[in-house]
N, C-alpha and C positions, 0 to 999 in steps of 0.2 A: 603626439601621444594622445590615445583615447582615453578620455578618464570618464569613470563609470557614474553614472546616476544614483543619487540615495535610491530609487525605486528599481533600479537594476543591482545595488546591492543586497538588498532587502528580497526580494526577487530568490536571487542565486540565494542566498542565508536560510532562505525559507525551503527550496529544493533541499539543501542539504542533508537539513535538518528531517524531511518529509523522506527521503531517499535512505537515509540513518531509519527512522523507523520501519521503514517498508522492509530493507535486507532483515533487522533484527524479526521484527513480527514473520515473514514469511521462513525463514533459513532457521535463527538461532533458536527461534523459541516455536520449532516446529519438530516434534518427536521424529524418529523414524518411525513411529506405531503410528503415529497423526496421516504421514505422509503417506502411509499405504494403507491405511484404514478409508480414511477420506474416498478413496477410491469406488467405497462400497456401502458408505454409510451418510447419507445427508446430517445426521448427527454430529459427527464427529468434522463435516466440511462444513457446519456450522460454527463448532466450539473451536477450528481451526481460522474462519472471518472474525468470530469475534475479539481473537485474543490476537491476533493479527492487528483489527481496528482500532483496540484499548491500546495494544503498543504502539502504534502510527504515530496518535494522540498523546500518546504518555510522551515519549519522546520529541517531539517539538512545543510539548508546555515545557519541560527542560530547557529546548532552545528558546526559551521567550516567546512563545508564538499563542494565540489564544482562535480555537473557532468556533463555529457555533456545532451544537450538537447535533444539527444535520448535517456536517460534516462527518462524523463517525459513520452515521446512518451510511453515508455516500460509500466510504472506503467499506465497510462492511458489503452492501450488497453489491457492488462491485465486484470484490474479491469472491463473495461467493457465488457470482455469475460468472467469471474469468476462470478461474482453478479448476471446475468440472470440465468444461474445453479440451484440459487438459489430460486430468487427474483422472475422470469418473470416463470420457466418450472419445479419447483421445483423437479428438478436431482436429489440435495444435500439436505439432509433433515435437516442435522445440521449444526447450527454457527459455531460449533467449526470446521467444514470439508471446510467450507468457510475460515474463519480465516485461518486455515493449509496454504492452496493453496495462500491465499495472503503473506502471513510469506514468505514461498516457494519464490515468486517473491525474497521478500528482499533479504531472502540467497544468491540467483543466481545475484540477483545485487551485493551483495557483495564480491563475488567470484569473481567477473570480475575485480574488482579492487586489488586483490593481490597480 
């Protein structure tokens, strides 16, 4: 039987938590006026990364998790480079290729800390 490492619990603990904020920031606490506004307003695909980035963050200080504040910085311009791809120039034609690329961030956040 394979038993898991503290650093591969903590690891998975940390996705979860970072995967929890990213659905809630991008889905729950994303209007349907947000979602198709964004499409035509750098504005509003701003106030849409930011409150996306504060949740990210809000929700894994909940989980216990602490990072530095270029972390937000990261999930923020990230997000507001990924979403127009989408949203604004349609690049990406699927959710699911959007989703990838933001998941993608988490990883590499969580790489950095192990």
């Amino acid at each position: 039987r394979y038993k898991r490492s503290k650093a591969e619990l903590i690891s998975m603990d940390m996705f979860l938590w970072l995967a929890a904020g990213h659905f809630i920031g991008d889905f729950a606490f994303q209007s349907v006026w947000m979602s198709e506004a964004k499409r035509n307003s750098w504005e509003v695909m701003f106030y849409h990364a930011a409150t996306y980035s504060l949740t990210i963050m809000t929700v894994v200080a909940i989980g216990g998790f602490r990072f530095p504040p270029e972390i937000t910085g990261l999930f923020f311009i990230s997000h507001f480079l990924i979403d127009p791809l989408k949203a604004r120039w349609g690049i990406i034609k699927h959710i699911w290729l959007d989703q990838i690329l933001h998941l993608s961030v988490i990883l590499a956040v969580i790489s950095m800390f192990q």
